[in-house]
C-alpha positions as CSV (number, residue, x, y, z in Angstrom):
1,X,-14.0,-17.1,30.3
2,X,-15.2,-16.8,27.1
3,X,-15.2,-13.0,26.4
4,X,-11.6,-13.0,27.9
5,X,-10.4,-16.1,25.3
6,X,-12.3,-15.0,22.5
7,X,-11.8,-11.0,23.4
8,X,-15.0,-9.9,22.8
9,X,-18.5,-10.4,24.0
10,X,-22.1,-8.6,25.4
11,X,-22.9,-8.9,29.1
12,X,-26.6,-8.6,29.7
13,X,-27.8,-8.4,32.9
14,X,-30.9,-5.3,34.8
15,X,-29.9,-2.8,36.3
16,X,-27.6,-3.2,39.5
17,X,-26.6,-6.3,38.6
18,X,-22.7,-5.8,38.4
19,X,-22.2,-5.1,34.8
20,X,-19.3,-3.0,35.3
21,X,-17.6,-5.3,38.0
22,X,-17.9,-8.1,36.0
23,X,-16.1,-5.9,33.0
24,X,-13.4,-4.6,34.7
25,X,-12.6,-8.0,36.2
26,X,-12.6,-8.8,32.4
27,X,-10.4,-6.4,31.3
28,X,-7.8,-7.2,34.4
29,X,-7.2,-10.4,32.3
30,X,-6.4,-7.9,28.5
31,X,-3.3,-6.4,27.3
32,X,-2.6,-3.6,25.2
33,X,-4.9,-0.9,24.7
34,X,-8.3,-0.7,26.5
35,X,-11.7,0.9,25.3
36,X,-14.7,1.5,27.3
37,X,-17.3,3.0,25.4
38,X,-20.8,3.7,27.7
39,X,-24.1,5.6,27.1
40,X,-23.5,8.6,29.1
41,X,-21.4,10.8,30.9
42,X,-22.3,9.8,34.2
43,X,-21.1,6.0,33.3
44,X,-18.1,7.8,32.3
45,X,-17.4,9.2,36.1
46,X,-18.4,5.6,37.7
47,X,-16.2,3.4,35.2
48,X,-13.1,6.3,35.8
49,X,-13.7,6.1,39.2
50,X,-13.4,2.7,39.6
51,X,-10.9,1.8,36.6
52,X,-7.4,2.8,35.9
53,X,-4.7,1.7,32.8
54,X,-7.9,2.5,30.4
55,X,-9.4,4.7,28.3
56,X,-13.3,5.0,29.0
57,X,-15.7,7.8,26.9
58,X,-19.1,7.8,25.6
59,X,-20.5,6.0,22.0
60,X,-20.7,10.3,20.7
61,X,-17.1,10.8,21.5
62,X,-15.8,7.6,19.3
63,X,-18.0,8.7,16.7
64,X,-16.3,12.3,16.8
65,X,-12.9,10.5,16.9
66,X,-13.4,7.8,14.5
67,X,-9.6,7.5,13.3
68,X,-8.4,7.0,16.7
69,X,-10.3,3.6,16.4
70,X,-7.2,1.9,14.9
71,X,-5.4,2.7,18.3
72,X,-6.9,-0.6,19.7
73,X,-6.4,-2.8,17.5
């Protein structure tokens, strides 16, 4: 409960672990504006697939788009 009150947080866990059910169950719990940012492309298919009311894209992309940033705060 403490990423969801303090909105913000780093889940650790290997591989297979649930990483991504645990975030989206997470952001169930948001409002507003949603941001996924992951590694690589494929993560981008598994979080879309899996996800909907937010907008999920790779760390490259935000850099490219840098002044949409402001968009979720």
């Amino acid at each position: 409960m403490a990423i969801i009150n303090n909105r913000g947080g780093i889940i650790s866990l290997p591989t297979s672990a649930g990483k991504t059910r645990i975030a989206i169950e997470i952001l169930k719990h948001q409002v507003g504006k949603k941001l996924v940012l992951v590694p690589t492309k494929d993560l981008v298919k598994q979080w879309k697939d899996q996800i909907s009311g937010c907008d999920v894209d790779t760390y490259a992309m935000l850099y490219r788009h840098l002044d949409r940033l402001n968009d979720y705060q």
